[in-house]
PDB file as gemmi writes it, atoms N, CA and C in Angstrom:
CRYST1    1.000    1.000    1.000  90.00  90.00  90.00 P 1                      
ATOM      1  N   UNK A   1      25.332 -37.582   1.234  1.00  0.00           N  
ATOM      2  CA  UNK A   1      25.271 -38.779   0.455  1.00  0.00           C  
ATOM      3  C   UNK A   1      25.155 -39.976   1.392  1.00  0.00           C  
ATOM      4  N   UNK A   2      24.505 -40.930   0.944  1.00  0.00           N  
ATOM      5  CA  UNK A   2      24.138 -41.981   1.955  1.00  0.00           C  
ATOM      6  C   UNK A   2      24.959 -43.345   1.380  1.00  0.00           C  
ATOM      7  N   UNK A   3      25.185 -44.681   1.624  1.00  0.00           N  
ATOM      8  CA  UNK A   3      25.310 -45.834   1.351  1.00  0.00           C  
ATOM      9  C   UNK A   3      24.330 -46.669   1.914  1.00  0.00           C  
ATOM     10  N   UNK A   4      23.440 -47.121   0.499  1.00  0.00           N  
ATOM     11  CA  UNK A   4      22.547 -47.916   0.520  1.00  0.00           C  
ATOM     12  C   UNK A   4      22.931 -49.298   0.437  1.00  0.00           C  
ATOM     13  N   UNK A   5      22.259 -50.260   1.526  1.00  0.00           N  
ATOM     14  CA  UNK A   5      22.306 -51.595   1.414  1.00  0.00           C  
ATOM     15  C   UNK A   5      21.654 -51.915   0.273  1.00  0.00           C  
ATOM     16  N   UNK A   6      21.868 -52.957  -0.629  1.00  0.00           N  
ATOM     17  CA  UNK A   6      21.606 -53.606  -2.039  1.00  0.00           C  
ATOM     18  C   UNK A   6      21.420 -54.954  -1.244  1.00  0.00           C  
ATOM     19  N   UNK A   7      20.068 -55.616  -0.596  1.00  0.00           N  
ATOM     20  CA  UNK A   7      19.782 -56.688  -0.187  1.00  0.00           C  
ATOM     21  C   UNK A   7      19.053 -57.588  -1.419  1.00  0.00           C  
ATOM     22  N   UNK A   8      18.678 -57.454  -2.346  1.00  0.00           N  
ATOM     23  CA  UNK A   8      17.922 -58.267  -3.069  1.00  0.00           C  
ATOM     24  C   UNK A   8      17.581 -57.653  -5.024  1.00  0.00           C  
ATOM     25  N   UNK A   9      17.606 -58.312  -5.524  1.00  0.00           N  
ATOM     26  CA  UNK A   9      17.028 -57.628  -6.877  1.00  0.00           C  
ATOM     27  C   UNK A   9      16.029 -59.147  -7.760  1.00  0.00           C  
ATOM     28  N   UNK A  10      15.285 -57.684  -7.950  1.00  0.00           N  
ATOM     29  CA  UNK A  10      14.200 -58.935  -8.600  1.00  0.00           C  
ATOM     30  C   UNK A  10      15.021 -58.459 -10.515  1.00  0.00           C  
ATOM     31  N   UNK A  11      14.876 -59.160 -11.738  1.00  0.00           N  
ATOM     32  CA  UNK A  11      15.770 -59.481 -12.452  1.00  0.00           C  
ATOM     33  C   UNK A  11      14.812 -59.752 -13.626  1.00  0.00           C  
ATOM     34  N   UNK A  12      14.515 -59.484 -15.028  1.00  0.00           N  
ATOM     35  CA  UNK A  12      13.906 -59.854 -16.073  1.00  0.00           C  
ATOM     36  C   UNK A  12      14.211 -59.391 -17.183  1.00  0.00           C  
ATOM     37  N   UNK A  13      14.631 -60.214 -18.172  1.00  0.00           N  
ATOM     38  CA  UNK A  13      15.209 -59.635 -19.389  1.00  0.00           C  
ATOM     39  C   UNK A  13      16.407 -58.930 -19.329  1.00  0.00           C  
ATOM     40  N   UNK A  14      17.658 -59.624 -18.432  1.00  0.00           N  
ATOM     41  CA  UNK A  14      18.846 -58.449 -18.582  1.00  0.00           C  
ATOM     42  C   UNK A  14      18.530 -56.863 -17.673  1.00  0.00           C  
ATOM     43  N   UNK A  15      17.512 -57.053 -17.152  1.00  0.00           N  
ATOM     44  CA  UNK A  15      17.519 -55.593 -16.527  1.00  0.00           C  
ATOM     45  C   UNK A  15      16.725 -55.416 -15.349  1.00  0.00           C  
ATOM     46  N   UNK A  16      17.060 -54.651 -14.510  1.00  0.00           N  
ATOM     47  CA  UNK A  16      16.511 -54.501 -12.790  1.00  0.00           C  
ATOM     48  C   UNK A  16      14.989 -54.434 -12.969  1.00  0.00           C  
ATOM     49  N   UNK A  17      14.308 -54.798 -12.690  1.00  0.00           N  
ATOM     50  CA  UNK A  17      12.944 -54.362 -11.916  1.00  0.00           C  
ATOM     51  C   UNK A  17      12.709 -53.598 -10.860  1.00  0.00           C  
ATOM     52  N   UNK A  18      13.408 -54.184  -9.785  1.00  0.00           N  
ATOM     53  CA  UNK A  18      13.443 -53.812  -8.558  1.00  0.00           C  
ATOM     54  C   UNK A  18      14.611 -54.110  -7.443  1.00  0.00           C  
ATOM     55  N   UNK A  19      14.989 -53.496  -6.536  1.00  0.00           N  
ATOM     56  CA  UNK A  19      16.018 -53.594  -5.749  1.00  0.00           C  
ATOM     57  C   UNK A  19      15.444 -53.562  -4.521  1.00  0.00           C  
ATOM     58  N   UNK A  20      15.838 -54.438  -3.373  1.00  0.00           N  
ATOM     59  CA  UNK A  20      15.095 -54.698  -1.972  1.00  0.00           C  
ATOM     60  C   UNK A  20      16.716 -53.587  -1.252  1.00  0.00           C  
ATOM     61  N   UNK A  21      16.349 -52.827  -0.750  1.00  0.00           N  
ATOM     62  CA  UNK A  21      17.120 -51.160   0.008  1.00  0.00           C  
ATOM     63  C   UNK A  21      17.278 -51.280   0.956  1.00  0.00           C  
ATOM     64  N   UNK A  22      18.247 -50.861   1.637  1.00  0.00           N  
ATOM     65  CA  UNK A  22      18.245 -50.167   3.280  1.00  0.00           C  
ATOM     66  C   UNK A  22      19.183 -49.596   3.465  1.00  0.00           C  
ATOM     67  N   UNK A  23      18.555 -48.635   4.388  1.00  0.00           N  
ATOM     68  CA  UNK A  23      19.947 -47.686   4.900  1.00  0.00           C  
ATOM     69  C   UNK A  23      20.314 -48.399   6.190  1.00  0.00           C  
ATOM     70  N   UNK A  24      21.290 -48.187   6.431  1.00  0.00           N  
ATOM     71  CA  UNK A  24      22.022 -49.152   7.162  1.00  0.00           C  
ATOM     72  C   UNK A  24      21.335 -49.102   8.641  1.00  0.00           C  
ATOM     73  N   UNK A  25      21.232 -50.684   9.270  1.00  0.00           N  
ATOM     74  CA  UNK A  25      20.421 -50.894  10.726  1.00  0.00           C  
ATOM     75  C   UNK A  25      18.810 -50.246  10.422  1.00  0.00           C  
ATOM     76  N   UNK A  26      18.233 -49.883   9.228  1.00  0.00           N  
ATOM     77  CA  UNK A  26      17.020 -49.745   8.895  1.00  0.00           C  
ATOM     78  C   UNK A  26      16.345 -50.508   8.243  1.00  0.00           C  
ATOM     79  N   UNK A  27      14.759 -50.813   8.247  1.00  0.00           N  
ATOM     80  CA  UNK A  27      13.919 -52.082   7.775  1.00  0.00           C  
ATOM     81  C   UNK A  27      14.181 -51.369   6.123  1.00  0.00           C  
ATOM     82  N   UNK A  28      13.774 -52.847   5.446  1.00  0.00           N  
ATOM     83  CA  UNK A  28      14.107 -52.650   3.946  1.00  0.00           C  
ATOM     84  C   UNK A  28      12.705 -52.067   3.428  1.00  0.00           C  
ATOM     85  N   UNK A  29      12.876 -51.218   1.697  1.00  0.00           N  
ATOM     86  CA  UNK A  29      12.304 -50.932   1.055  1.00  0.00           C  
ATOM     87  C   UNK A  29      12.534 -51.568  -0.232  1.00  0.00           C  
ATOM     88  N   UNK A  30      11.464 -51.322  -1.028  1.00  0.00           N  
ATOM     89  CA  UNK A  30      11.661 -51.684  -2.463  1.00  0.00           C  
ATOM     90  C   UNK A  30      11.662 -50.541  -3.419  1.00  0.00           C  
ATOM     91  N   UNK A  31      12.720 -50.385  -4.272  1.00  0.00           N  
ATOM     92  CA  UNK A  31      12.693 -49.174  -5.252  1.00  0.00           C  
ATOM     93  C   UNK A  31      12.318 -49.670  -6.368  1.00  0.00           C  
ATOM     94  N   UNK A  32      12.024 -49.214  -7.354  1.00  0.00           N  
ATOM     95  CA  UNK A  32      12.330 -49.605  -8.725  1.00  0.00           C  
ATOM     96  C   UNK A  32      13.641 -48.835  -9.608  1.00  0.00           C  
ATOM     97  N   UNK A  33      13.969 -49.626 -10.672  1.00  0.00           N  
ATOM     98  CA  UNK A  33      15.006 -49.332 -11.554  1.00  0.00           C  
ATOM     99  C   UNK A  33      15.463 -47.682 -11.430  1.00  0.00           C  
ATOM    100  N   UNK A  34      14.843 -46.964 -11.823  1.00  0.00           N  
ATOM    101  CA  UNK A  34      14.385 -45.251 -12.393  1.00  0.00           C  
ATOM    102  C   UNK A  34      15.028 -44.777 -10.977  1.00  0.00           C  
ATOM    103  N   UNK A  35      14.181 -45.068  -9.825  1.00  0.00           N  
ATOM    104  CA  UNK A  35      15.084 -44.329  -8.627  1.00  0.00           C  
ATOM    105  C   UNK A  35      16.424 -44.981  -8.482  1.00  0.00           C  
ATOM    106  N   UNK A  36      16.564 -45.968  -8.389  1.00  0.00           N  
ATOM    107  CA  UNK A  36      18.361 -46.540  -8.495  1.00  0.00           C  
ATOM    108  C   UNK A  36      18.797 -45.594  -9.066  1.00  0.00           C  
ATOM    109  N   UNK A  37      19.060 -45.437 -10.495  1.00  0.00           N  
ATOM    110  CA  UNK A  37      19.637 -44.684 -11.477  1.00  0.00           C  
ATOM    111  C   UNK A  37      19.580 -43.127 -10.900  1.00  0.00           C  
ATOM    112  N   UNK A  38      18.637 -42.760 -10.396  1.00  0.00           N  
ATOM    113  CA  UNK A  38      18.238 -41.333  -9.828  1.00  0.00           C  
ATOM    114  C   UNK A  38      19.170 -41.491  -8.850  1.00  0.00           C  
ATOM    115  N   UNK A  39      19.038 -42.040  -7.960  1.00  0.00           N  
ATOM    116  CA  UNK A  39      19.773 -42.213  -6.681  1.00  0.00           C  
ATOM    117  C   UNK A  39      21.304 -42.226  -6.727  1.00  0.00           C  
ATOM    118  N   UNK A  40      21.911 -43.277  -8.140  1.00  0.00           N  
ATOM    119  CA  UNK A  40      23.450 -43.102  -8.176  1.00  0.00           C  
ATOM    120  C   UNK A  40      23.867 -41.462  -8.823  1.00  0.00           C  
ATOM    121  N   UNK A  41      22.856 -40.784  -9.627  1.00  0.00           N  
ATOM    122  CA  UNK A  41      22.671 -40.084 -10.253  1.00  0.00           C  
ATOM    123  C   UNK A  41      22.711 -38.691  -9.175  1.00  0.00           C  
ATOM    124  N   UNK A  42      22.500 -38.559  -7.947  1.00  0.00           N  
ATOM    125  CA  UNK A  42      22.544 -37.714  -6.924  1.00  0.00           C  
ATOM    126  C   UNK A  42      23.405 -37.633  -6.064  1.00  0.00           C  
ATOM    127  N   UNK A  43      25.049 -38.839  -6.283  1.00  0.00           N  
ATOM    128  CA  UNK A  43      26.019 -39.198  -5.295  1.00  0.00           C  
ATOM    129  C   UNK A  43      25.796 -40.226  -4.714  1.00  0.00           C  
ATOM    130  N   UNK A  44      24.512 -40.953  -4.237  1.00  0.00           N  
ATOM    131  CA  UNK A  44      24.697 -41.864  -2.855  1.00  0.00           C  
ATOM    132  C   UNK A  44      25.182 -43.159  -3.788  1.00  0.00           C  
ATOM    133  N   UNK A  45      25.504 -43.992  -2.836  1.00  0.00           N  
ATOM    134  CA  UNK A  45      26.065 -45.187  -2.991  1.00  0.00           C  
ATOM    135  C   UNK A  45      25.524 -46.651  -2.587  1.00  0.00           C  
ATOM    136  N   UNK A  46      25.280 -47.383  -3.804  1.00  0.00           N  
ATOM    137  CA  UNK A  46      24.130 -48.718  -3.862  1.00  0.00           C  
ATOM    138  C   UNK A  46      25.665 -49.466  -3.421  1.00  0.00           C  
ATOM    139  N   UNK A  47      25.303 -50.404  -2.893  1.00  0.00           N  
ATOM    140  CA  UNK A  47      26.640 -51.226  -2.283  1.00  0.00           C  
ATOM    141  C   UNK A  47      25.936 -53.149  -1.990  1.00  0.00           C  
ATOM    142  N   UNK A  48      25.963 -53.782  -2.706  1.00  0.00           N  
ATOM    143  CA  UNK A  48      25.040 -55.112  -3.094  1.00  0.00           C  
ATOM    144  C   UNK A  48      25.698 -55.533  -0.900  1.00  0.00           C  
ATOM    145  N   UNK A  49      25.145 -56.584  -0.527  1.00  0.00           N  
ATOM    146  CA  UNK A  49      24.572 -57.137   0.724  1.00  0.00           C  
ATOM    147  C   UNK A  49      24.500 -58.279   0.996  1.00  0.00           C  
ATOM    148  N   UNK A  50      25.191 -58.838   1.682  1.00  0.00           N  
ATOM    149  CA  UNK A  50      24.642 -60.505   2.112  1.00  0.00           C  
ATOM    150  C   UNK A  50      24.388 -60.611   3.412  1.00  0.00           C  
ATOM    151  N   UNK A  51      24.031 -61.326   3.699  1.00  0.00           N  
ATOM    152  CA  UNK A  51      23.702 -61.642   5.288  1.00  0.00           C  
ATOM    153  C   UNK A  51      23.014 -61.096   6.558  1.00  0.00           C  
ATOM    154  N   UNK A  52      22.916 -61.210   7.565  1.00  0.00           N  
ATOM    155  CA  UNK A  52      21.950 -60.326   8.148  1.00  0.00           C  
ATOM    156  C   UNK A  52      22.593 -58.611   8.973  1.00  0.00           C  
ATOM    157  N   UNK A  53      21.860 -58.012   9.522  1.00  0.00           N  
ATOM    158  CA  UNK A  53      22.510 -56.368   9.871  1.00  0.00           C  
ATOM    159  C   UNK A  53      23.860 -56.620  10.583  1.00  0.00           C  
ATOM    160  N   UNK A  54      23.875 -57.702  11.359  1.00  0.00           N  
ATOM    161  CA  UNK A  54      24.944 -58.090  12.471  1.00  0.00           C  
ATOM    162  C   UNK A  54      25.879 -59.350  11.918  1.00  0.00           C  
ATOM    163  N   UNK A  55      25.681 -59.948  10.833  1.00  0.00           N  
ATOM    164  CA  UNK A  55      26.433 -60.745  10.347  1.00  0.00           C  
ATOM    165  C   UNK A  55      26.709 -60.340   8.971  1.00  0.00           C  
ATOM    166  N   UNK A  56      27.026 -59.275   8.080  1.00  0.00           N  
ATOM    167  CA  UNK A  56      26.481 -59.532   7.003  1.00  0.00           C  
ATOM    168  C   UNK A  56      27.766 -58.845   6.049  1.00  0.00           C  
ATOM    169  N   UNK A  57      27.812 -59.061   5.258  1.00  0.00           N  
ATOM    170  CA  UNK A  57      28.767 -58.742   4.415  1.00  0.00           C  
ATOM    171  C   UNK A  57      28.319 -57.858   2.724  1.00  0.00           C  
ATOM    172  N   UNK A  58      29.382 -56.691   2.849  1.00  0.00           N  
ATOM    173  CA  UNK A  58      29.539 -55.714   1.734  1.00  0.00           C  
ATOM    174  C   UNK A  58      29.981 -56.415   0.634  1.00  0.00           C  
ATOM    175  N   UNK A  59      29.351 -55.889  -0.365  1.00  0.00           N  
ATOM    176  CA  UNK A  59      30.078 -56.504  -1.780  1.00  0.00           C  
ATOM    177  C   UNK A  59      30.406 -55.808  -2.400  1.00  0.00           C  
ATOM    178  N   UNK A  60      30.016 -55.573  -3.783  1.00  0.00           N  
ATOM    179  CA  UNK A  60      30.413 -54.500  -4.714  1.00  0.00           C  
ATOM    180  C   UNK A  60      29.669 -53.472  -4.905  1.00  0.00           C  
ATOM    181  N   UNK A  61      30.228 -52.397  -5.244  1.00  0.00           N  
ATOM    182  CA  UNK A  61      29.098 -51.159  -5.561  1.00  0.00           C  
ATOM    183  C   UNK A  61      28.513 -51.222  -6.768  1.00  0.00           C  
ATOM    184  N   UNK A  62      27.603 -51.001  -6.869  1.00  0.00           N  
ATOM    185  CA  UNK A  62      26.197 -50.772  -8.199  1.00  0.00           C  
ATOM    186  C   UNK A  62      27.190 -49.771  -9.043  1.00  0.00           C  
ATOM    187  N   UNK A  63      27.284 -49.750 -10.257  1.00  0.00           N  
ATOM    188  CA  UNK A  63      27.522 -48.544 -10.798  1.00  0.00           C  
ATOM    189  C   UNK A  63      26.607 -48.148 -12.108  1.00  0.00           C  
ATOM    190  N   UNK A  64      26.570 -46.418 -12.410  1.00  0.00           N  
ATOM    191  CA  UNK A  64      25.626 -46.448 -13.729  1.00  0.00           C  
ATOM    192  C   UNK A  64      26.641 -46.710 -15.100  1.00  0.00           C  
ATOM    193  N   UNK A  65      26.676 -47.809 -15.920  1.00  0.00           N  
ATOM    194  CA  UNK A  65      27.077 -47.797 -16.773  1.00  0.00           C  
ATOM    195  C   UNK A  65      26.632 -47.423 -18.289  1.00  0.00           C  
ATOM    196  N   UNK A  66      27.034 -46.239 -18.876  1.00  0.00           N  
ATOM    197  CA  UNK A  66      26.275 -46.188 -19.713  1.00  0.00           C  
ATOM    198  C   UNK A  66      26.704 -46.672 -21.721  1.00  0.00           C  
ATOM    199  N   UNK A  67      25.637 -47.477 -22.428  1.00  0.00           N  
ATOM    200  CA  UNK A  67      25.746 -47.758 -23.873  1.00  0.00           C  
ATOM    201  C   UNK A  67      25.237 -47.258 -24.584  1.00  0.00           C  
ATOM    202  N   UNK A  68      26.116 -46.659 -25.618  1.00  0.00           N  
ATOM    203  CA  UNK A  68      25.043 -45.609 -26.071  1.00  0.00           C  
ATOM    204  C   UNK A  68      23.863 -44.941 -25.616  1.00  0.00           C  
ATOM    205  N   UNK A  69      24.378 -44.384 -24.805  1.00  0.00           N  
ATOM    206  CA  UNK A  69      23.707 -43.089 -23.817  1.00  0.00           C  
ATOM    207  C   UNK A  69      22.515 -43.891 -23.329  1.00  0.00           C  
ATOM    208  N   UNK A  70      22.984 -45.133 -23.223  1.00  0.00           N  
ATOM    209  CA  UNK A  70      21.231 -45.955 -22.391  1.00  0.00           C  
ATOM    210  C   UNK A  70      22.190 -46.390 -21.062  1.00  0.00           C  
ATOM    211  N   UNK A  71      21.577 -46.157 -20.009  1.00  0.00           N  
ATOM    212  CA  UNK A  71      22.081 -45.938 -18.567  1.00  0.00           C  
ATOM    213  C   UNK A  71      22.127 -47.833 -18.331  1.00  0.00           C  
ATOM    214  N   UNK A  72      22.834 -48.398 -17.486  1.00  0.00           N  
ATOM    215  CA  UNK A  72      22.715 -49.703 -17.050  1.00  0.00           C  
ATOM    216  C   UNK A  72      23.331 -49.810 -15.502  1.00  0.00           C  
ATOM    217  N   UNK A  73      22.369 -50.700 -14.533  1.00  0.00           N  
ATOM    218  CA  UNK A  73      23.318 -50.933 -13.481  1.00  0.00           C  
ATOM    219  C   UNK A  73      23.660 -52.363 -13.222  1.00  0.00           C  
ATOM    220  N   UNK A  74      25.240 -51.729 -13.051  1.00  0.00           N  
ATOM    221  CA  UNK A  74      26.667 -53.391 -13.103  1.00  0.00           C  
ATOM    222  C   UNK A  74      26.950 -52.546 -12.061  1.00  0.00           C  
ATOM    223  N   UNK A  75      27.682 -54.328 -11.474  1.00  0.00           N  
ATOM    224  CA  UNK A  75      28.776 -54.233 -10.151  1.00  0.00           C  
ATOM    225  C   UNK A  75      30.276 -54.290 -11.328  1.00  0.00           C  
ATOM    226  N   UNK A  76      30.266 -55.287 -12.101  1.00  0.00           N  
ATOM    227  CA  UNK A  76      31.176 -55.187 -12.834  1.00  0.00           C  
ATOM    228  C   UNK A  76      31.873 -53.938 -14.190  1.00  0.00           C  
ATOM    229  N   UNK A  77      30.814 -53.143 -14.168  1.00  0.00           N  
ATOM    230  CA  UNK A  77      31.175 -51.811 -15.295  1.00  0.00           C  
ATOM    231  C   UNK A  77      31.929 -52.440 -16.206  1.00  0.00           C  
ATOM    232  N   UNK A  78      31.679 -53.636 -16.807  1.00  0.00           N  
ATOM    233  CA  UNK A  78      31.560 -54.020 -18.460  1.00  0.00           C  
ATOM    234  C   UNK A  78      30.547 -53.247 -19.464  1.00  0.00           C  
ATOM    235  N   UNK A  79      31.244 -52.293 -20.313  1.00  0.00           N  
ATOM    236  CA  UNK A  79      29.994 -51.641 -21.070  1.00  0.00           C  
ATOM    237  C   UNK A  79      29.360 -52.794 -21.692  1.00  0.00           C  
ATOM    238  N   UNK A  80      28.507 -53.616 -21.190  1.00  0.00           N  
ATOM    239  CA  UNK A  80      27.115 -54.447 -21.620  1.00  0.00           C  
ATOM    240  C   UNK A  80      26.088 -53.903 -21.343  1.00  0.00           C  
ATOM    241  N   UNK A  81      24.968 -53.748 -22.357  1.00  0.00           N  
ATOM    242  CA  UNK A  81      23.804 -53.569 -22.654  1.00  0.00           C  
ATOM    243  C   UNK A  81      22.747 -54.622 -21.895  1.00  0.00           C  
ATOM    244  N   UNK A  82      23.255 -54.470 -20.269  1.00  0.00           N  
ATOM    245  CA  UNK A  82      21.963 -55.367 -19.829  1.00  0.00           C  
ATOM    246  C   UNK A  82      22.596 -54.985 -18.271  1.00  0.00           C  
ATOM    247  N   UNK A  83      21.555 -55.185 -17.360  1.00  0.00           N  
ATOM    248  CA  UNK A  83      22.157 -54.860 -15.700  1.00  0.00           C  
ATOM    249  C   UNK A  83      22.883 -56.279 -15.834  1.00  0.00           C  
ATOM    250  N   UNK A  84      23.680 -56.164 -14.493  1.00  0.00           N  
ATOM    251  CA  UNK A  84      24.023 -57.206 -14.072  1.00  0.00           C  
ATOM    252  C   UNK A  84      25.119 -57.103 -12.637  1.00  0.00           C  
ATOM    253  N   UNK A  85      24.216 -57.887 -11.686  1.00  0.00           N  
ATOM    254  CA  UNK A  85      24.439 -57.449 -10.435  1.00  0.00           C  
ATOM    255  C   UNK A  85      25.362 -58.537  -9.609  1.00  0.00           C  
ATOM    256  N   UNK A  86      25.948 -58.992  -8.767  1.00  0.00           N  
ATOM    257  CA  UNK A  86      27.151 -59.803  -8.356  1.00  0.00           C  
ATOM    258  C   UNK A  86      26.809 -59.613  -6.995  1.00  0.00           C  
ATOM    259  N   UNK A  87      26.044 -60.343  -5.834  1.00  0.00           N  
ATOM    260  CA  UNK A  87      25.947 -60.246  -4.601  1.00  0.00           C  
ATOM    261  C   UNK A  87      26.857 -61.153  -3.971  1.00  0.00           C  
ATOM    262  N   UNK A  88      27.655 -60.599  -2.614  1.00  0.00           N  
ATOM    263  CA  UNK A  88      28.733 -61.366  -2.108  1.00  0.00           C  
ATOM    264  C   UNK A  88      27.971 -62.828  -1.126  1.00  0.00           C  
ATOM    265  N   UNK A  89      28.524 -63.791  -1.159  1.00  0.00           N  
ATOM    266  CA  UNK A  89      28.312 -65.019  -0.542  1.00  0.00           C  
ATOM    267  C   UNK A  89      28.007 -64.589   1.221  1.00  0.00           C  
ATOM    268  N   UNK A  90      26.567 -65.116   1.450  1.00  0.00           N  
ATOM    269  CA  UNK A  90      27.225 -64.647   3.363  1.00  0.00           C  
ATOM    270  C   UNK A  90      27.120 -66.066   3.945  1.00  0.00           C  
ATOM    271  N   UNK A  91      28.042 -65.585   5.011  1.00  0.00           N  
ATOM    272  CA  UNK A  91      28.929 -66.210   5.996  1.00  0.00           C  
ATOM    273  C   UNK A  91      28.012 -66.659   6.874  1.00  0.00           C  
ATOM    274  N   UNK A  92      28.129 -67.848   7.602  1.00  0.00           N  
ATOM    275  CA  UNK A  92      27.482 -68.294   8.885  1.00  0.00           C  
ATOM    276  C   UNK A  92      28.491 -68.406   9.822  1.00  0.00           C  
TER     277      UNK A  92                                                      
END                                                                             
């Protein structure tokens, strides 16, 4: 199981599009929604990101929350019917 950096999310209508990735000290990727969900769905761990590889700070973990059996990803795991993601402030 891995812990994925959560550097960025693009956001429309209450729900992920896309998530900017990295495994840790590695250049970023872009996933879409479907592999997130796949991905928490296999063990590894989305973990949101601020700042740069050498300055940068952990936030909260992604989790799959599910509403009426419709999957959602929150840092907060409020059963709400929409993502919603919480990236930590970085530091200078």
């Amino acid at each position: 199981m891995a812990d994925v950096e959560v550097v960025g999310a693009e956001m429309a209508n209450g729900q992920v599009k896309t998530l900017r990735v990295r495994f840790k000290h590695t250049s970023e990727r872009v996933i879409d929604r479907a592999t997130a969900l796949a991905w928490l769905a296999d063990g590894h761990s989305l973990l949101t990101y601020a700042g740069s590889a050498h300055h940068g700070e952990r936030g909260y973990a992604i989790e799959r929350v599910e509403v009426d059996d419709v999957p959602y990803l929150r840092t907060d795991t409020l059963p709400e019917a929409k993502d919603e993601l919480h990236f930590p402030k970085a530091h200078h």
